[in-house]
C-alpha positions as CSV (number, residue, x, y, z in Angstrom):
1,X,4.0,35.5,34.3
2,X,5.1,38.6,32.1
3,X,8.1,39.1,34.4
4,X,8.8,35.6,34.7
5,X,8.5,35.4,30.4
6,X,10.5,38.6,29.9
7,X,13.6,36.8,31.8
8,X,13.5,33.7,29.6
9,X,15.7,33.8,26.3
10,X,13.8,34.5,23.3
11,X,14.4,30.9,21.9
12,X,12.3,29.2,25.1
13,X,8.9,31.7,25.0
14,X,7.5,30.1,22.2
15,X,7.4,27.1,23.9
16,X,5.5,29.0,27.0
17,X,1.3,28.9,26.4
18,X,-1.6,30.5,28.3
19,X,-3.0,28.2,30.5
20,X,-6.7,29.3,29.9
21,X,-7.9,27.9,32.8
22,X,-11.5,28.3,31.7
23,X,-11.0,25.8,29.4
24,X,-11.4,23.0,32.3
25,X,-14.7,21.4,32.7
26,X,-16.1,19.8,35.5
27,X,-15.6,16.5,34.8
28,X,-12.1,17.6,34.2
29,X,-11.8,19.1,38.2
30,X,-13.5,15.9,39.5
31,X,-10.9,14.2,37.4
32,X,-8.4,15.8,39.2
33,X,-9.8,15.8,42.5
34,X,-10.7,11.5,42.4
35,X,-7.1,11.6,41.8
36,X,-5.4,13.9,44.5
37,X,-7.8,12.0,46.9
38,X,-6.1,8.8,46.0
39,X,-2.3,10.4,45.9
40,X,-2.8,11.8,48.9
41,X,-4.6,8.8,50.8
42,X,-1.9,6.6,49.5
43,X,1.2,8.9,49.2
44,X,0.7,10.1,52.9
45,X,2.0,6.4,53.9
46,X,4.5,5.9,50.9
47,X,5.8,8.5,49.8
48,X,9.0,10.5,50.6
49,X,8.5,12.9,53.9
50,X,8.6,15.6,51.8
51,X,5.9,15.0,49.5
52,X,2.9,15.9,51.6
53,X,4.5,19.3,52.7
54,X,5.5,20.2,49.7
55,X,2.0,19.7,48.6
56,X,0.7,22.3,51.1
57,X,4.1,24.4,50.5
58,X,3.2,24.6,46.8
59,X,-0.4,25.7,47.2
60,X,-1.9,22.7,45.6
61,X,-5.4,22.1,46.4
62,X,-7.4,19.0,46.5
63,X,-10.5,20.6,44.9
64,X,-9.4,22.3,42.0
65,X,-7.2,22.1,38.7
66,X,-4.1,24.5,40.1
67,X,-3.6,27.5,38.9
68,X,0.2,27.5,37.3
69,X,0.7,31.2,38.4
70,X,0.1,30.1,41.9
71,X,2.3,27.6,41.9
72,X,4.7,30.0,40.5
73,X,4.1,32.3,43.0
74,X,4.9,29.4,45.8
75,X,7.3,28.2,44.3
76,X,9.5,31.9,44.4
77,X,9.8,31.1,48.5
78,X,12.2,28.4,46.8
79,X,14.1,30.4,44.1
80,X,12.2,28.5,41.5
81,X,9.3,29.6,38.9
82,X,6.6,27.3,37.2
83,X,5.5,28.4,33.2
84,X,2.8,26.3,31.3
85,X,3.6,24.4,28.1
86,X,1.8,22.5,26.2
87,X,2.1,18.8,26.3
88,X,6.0,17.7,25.0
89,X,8.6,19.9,24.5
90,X,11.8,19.7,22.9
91,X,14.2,18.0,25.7
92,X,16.7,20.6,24.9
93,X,14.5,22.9,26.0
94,X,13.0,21.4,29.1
95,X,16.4,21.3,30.8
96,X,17.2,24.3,29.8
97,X,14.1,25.8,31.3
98,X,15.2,23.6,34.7
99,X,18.7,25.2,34.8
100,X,17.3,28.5,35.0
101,X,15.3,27.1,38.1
102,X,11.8,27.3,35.8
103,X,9.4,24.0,36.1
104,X,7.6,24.1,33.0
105,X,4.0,22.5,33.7
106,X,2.0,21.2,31.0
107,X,-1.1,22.6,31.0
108,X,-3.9,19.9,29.6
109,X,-6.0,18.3,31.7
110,X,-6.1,13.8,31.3
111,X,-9.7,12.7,30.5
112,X,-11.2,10.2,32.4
113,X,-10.5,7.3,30.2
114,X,-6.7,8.3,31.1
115,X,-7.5,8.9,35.1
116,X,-4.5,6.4,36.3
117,X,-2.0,7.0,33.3
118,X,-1.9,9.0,30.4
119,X,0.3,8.5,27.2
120,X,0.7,13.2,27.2
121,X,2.7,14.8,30.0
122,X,-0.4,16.3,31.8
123,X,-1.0,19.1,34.6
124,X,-1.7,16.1,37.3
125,X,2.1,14.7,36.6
126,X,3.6,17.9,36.2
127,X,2.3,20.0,39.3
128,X,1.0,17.4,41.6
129,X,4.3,14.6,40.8
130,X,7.2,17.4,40.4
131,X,6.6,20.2,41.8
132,X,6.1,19.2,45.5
133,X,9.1,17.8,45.6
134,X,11.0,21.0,44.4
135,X,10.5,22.6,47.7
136,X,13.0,20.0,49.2
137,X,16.2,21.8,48.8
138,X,18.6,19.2,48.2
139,X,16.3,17.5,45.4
140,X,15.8,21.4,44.1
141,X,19.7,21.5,43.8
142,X,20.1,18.1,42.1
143,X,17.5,19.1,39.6
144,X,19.6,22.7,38.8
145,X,22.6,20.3,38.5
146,X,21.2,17.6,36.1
147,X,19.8,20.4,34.1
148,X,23.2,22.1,33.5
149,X,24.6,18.3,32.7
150,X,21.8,17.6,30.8
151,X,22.2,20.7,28.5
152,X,25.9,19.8,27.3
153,X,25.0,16.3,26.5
154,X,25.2,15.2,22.8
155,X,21.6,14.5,21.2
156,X,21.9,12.5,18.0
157,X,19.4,12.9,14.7
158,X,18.0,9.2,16.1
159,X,16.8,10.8,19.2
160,X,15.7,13.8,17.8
161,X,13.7,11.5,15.4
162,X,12.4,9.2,18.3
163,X,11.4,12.3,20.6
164,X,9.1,13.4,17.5
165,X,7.6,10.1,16.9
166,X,6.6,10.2,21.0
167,X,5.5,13.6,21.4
168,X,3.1,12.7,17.6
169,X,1.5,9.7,19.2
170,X,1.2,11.5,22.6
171,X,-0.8,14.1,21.0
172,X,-3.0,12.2,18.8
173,X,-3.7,10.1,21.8
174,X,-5.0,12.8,23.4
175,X,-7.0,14.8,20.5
176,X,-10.1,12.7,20.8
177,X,-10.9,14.0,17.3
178,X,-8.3,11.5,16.0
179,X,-8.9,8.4,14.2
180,X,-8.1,4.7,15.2
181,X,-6.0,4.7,11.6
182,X,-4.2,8.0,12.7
183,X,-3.4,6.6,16.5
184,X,-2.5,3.2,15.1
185,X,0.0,4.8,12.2
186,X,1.2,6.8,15.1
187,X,1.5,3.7,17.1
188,X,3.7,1.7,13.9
189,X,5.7,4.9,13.4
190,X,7.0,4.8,16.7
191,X,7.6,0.7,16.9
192,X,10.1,1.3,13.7
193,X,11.7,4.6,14.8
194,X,12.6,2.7,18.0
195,X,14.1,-0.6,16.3
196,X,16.0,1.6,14.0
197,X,17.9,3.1,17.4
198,X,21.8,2.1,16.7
199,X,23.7,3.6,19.8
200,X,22.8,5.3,22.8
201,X,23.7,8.5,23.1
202,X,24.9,11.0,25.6
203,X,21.2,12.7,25.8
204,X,19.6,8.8,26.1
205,X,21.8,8.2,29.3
206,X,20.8,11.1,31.1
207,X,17.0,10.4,29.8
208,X,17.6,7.1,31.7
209,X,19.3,8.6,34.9
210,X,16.3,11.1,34.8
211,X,13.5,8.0,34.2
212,X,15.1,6.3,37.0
213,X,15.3,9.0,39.7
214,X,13.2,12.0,38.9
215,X,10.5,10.0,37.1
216,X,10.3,6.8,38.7
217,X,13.0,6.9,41.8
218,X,12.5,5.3,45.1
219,X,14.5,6.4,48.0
220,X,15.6,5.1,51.7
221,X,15.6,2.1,52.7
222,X,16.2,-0.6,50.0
223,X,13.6,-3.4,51.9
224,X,10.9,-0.4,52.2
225,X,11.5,2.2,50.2
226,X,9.9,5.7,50.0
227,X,8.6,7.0,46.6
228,X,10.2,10.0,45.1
229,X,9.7,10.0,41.4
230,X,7.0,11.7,39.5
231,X,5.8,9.7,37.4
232,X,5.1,7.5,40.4
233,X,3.7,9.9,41.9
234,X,1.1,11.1,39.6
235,X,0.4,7.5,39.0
236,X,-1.7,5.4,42.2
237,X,-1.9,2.8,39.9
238,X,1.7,2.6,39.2
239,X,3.1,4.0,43.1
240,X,0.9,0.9,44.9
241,X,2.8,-1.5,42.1
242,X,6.0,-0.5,42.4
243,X,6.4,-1.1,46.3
244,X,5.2,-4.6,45.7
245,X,7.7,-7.9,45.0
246,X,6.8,-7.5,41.5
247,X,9.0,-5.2,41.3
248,X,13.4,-5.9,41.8
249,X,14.7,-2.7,44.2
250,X,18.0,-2.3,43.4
251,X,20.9,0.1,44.8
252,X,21.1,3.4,42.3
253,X,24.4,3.5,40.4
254,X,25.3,4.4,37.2
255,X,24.4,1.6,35.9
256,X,21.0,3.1,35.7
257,X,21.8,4.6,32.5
258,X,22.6,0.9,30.9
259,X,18.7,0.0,31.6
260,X,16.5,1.3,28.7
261,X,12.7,1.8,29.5
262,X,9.2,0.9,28.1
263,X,7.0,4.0,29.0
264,X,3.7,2.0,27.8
265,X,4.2,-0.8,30.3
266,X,5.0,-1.1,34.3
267,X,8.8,-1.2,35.5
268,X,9.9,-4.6,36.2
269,X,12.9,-3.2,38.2
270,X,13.2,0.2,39.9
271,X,16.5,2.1,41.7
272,X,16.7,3.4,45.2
273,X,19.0,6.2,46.5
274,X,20.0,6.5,49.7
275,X,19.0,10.2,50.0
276,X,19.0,12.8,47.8
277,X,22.6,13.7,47.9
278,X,23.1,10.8,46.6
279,X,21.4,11.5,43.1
280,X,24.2,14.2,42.8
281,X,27.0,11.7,43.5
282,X,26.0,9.2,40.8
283,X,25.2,12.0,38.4
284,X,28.5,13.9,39.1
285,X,30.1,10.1,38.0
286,X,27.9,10.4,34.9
287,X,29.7,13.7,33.6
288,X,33.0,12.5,34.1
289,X,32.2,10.2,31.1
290,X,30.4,12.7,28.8
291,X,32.2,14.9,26.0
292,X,31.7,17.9,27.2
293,X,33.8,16.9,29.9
294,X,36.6,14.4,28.0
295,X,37.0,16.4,25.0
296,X,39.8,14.9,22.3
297,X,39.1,12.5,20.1
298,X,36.2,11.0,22.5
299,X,34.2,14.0,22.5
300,X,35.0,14.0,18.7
301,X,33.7,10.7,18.0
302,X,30.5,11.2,19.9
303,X,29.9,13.8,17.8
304,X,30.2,12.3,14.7
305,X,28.5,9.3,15.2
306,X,25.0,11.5,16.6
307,X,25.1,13.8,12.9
308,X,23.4,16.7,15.0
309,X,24.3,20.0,15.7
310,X,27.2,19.8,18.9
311,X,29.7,22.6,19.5
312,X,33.7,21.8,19.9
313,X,35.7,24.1,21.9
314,X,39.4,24.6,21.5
315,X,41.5,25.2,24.6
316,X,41.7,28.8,23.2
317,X,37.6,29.2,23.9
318,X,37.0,29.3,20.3
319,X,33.7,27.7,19.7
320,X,32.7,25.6,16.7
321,X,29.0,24.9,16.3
322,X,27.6,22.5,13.6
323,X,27.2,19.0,12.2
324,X,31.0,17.5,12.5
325,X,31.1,15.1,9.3
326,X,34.8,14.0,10.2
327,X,38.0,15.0,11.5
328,X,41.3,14.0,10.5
329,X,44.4,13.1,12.7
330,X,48.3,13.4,13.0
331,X,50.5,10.3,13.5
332,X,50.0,10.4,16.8
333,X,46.5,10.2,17.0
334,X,45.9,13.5,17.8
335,X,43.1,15.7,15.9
336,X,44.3,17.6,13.2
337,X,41.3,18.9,11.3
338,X,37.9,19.2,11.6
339,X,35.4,19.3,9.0
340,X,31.6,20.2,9.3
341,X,28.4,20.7,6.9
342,X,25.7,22.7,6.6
343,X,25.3,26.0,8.4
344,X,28.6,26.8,11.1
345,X,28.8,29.3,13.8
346,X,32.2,30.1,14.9
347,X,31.8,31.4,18.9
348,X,34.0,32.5,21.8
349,X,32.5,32.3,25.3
350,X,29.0,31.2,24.8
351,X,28.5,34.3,21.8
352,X,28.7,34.0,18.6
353,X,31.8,36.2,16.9
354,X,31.1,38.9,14.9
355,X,31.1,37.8,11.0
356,X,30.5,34.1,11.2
357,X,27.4,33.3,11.8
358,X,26.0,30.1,10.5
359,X,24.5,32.4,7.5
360,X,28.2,33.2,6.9
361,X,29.4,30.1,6.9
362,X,25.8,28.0,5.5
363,X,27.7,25.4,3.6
364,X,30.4,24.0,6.1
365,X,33.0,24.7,7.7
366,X,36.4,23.2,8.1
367,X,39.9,24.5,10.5
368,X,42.9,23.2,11.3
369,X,43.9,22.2,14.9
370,X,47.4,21.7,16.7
371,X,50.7,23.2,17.2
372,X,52.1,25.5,14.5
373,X,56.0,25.2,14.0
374,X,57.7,28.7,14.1
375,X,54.8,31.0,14.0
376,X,54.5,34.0,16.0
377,X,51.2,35.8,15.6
378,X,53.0,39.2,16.4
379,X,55.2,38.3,13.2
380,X,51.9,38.0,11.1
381,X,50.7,41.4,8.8
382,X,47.0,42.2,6.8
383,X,48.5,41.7,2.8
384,X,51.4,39.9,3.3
385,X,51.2,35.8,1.8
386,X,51.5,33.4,4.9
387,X,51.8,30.0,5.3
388,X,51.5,28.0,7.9
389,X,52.6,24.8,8.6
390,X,51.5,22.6,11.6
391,X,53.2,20.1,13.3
392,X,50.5,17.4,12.3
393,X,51.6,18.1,8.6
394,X,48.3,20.5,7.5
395,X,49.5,23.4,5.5
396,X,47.5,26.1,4.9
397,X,49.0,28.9,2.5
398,X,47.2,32.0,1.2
399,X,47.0,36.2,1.4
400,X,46.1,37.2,5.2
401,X,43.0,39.9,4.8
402,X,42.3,39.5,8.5
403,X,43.6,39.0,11.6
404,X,40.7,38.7,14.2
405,X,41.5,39.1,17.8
406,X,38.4,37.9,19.6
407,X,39.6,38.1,23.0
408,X,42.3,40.9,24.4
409,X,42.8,38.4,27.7
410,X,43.2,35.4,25.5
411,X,44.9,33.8,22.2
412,X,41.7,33.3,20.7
413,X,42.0,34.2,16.8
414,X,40.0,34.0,13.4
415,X,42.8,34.4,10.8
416,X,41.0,34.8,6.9
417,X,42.8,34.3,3.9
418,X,41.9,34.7,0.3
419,X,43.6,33.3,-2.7
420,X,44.3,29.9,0.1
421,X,45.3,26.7,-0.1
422,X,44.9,24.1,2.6
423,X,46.2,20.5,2.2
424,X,47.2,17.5,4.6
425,X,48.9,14.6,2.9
426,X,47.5,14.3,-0.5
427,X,44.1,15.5,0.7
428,X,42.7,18.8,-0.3
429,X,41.0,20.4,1.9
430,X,41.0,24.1,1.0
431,X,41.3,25.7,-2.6
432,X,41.5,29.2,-4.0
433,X,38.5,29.1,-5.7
434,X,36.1,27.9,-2.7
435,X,36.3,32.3,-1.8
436,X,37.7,33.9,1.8
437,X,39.3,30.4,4.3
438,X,38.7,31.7,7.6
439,X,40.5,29.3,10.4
440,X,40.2,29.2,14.2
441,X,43.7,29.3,16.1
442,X,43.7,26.0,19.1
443,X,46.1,23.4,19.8
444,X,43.5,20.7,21.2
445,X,39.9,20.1,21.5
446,X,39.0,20.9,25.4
447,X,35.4,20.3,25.3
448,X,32.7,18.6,22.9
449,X,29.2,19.2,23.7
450,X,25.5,19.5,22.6
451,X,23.9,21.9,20.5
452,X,25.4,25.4,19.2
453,X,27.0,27.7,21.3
454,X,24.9,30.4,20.9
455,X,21.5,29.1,20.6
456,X,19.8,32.2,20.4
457,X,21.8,33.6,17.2
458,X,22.3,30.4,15.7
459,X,18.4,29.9,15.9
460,X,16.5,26.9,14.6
461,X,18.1,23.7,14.3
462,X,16.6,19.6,13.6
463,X,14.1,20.1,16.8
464,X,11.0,19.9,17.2
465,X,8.0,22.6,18.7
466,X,5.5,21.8,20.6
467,X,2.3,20.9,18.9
468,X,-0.9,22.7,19.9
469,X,-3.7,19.5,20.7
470,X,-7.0,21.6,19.0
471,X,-9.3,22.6,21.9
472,X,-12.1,19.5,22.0
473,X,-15.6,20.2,20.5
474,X,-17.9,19.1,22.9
475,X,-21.7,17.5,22.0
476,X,-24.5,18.1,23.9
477,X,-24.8,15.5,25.8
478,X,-21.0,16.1,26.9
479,X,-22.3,19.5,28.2
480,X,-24.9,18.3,30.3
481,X,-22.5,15.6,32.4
482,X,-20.8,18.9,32.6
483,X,-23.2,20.4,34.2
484,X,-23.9,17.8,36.3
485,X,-20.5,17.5,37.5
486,X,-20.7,21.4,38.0
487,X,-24.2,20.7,40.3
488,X,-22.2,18.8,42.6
489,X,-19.6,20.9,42.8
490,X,-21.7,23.7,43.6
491,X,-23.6,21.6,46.0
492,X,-20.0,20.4,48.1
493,X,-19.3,24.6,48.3
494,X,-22.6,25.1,49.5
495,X,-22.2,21.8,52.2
496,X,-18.7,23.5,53.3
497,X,-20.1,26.9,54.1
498,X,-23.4,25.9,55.8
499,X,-22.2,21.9,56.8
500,X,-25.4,21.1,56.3
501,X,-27.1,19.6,53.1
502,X,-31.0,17.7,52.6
503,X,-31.1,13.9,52.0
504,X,-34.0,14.9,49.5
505,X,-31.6,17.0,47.6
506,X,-28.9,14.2,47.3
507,X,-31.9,12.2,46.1
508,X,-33.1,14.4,43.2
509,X,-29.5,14.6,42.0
510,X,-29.2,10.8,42.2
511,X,-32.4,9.9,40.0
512,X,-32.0,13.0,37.8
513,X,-28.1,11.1,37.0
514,X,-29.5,7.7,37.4
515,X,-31.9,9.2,34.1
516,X,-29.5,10.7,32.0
517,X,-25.9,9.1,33.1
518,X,-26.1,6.0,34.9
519,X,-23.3,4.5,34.3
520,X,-20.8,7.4,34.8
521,X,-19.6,6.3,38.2
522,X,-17.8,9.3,39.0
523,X,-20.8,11.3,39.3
524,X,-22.2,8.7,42.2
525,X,-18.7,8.0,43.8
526,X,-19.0,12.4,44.7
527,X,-22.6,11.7,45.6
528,X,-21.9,9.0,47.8
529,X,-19.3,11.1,49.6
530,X,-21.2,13.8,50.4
531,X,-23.9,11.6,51.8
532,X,-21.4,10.1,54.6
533,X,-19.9,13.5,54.8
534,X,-23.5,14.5,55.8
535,X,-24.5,11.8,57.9
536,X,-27.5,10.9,55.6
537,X,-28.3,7.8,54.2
538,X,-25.7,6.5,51.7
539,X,-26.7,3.0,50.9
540,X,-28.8,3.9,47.3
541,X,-25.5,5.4,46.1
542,X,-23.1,2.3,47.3
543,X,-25.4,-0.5,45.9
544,X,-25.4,1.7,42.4
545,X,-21.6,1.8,42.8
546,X,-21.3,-1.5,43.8
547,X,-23.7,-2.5,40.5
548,X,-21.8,-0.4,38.1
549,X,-18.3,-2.3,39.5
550,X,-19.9,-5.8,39.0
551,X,-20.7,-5.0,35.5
552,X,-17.8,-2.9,34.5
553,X,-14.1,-5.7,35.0
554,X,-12.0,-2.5,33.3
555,X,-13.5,0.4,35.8
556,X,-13.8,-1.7,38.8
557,X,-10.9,-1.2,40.9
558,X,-11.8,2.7,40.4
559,X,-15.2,2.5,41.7
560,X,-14.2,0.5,44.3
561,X,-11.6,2.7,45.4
562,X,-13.9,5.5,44.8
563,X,-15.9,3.9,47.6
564,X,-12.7,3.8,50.0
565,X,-12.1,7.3,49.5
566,X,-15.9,8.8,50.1
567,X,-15.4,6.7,53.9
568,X,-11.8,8.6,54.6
569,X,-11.1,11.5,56.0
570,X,-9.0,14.6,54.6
């Protein structure tokens, strides 16, 4: 992982934790194998032909919480890596981990009380819904491409806000220290964050092409379907309700990104690809709409209206990274100045130029754009009072102290002036007394697209970090159905070396948990397994089962498919 870590820009490590696998309990590896059981029992029948292999191609194992390393380590065969996080992570970040071919895995473990959904990204989603999949090639290579899609798309200070308020009631969700006042302001926090939404954004439409395919897409035929998508994946509950008539199948198109998203409540509708080539083809349709890709005034305007930090590139490669507050145009229509606040980075090719960095320029920025009439840079000289007039009617007038040559291969120049004037109309937009005006030479705006330029000199921006949940504190009573859970897991190792185990040990076990934790089902749905497994008498544990599911509506169905499971065969 130190290699892997070393690789990674310096702004993505600090999102990158130790897994610390020590930290899972044994309820918290019966957890995950109850579930893997389930996937796999299920998932073997529904889900995309790839799924199952990739399982075994990515070293995940039934019986234990995975390793990430290991995954890691499987995952090189494929030209990917896997890191752990911890729970949500800036989106920003997250596709910029996947374009450099890294699956970051959240590393926390869902509780039982979350077994079939959980509101945190988790380890069971992450590695046992994603990562399988990544070892088909052609979903590996539309991943890399809607990660380097995804990281030019235009993320406004609404979704920044509404990312925070989601990742804050994930995590106090998941602390169990937290309170029922906390989770419920949580809760009202997010309800009015999301009413306040007043556009969708560049960023929300590839949220929703990546909630409808990589999260929750089907694939195949349209009348049976195959299940691709994580989140369906990781998810019994939700993969055996989405093949059902309760939920619409339509074709995938990009109309996908028009069809917002409840992630507390089951789709009503899901898309279907044809294959996996054809995730490309709708996303390739998807950029041919986005800034990055339309520049002008339309990549302007998106940039306005999201008030975040977005970069606009002139057809020079000059680079312009901050909060665009406005731009002015020509008669034409054309831009003719642009005019950002707060702290500006002026870049060429992805680096930030030498001189104006956003602690340079903390309090705005503002440049000129278009043709200039007669000018000839060759004519221009360090001292000498210039004036330039473009053929939008800007004027900017002052003495030249620098003539900046970014590029030898290119006409990307800074020109500063001191003593300058800048004026368009009867607008001011320059004066002497405002110190040294340093403008960016480009006839058009090429390109408009998310965040700065250079991300790692620009450094932090209006993002969040991930939040570190507060390892639980466990009572003891938790620590002895720990140790419980660790009996039987030490029992099954035992059975698969010697395949052999007493009925009067099985018994013990089941009247010493009978005693202490009777109604933790669980415990008696691995008991019961090993009894069939055995060929010893397994009726004590089913009628306990089968008591526990008549008195308990909400964990029914889990007992009952607990049951299923101990009967099949792996």
């Amino acid at each position: 992982m130190v290699i892997i870590m070393e690789r990674l820009p310096s702004h993505l490590q600090k999102y990158i934790v130790k897994q610390d696998y020590e930290k899972y309990t044994a309820l918290d590896h019966a957890v995950w194998r109850y579930i893997l059981r389930q996937l796999k029992s299920y998932l073997s029948v529904h889900a995309h032909a790839s799924y199952l292999e990739g399982l075994e191609k990515t070293g995940i194992d039934i019986e234990q919480i995975p390793r990430i390393e290991n995954i890691s380590a499987h995952l090189e065969k494929f030209g990917w890596r896997a890191l752990p996080v911890s729970g949500f992570i800036p989106p920003a970040a997250f596709m910029e981990l996947q374009s450099l071919s890294v699956l970051p895995i959240a590393s926390d473990m869902r509780s039982l009380d979350h077994l079939l959904y959980t509101p945190a990204p988790d380890i069971v989603h992450e590695a046992a819904g994603h990562a399988p999949i990544i070892a088909d090639p052609e979903y590996a290579e539309y991943l890399k491409q809607y990660a380097q899609v995804a990281k030019k798309a235009i993320i406004s200070k609404e979704d920044l806000e509404l990312y925070e308020a989601i990742r804050e009631l994930s995590d106090v969700k998941e602390n169990p220290a937290s309170t029922p006042e906390e989770i419920k302001a949580s809760d009202e926090k997010l309800v009015r964050v999301s009413k306040s939404i007043s556009f969708t954004s560049e960023a929300s439409e590839l949220s929703r092409m990546n909630w409808w395919t990589a999260e929750y897409g089907l694939i195949g035929d349209i009348k049976k379907p195959k299940i691709f998508g994580a989140g369906l994946l990781s998810s019994v509950g939700e993969s055996q309700w989405c093949l059902s008539d309760n939920v619409k199948k339509i074709p995938l198109s990009l109309a996908c990104i028009h069809q917002s998203y409840d992630i507390t409540e089951p789709q009503p509708q899901l898309y279907v690809a044809r294959d996996f080539k054809h995730l490309s083809e709708v996303l390739e349709e998807l950029s041919e709409t986005m800034a990055y890709k339309l520049g002008g005034r339309q990549g302007l305007d998106k940039a306005v209206q999201a008030e975040s930090v977005n970069t606009v590139e002139l057809n020079t490669g000059l680079q312009i990274s901050g909060t665009l507050k406005k731009y002015l145009t020509d008669a034409k229509g054309q831009p003719a100045y642009l005019q950002f606040v707060g702290p500006t980075q002026l870049c060429f090719a992805d680096r930030e130029i030498e001189g104006h960095a956003n602690t340079y320029h903390k309090d705005g920025y503002g440049t000129p754009v278009g043709n200039i009439l007669n000018f000839s840079l060759e004519s221009l000289q360090i001292g000498q009072i210039a004036s330039l007039n473009y053929e939008s009617g800007v004027q900017v007038s002052g003495r030249l102290t620098q003539i900046q040559k970014v590029s030898e291969t290119s006409k990307a120049v800074v020109l500063s002036f001191e003593n300058a004037t800048a004026q368009f109309k009867d607008e001011i937009l320059f004066r002497p007394e405002w110190g040294i005006y340093d403008i960016v030479l480009g006839e058009d705006v090429s390109s408009v697209f998310g965040g700065p330029a250079d991300r790692v000199a620009y450094g932090e921006f209006d993002d969040f970090v991930a939040k570190r949940v507060p390892p639980p504190q466990y009572s003891e009573n938790q620590k002895k159905l720990f140790s419980f859970y660790q009996k039987l897991r030490d029992l099954r190792a035992d059975f698969k070396k010697s395949g052999s185990i007493s009925a009067s040990t099985l018994q013990e076990q089941f009247q010493t948990f009978k005693a202490h934790s009777a109604n933790e089902w669980l415990l008696f749905v691995e008991l019961l397994e090993m009894a069939i497994k055995a060929g010893l008498a397994e009726d004590d544990f089913k009628n306990h089962l089968q008591s526990l599911a008549a008195q308990n509506t909400k964990h029914r169905p889990l007992i009952e498919e607990g049951i299923k499971l101990a009967y099949e065969k792996f």
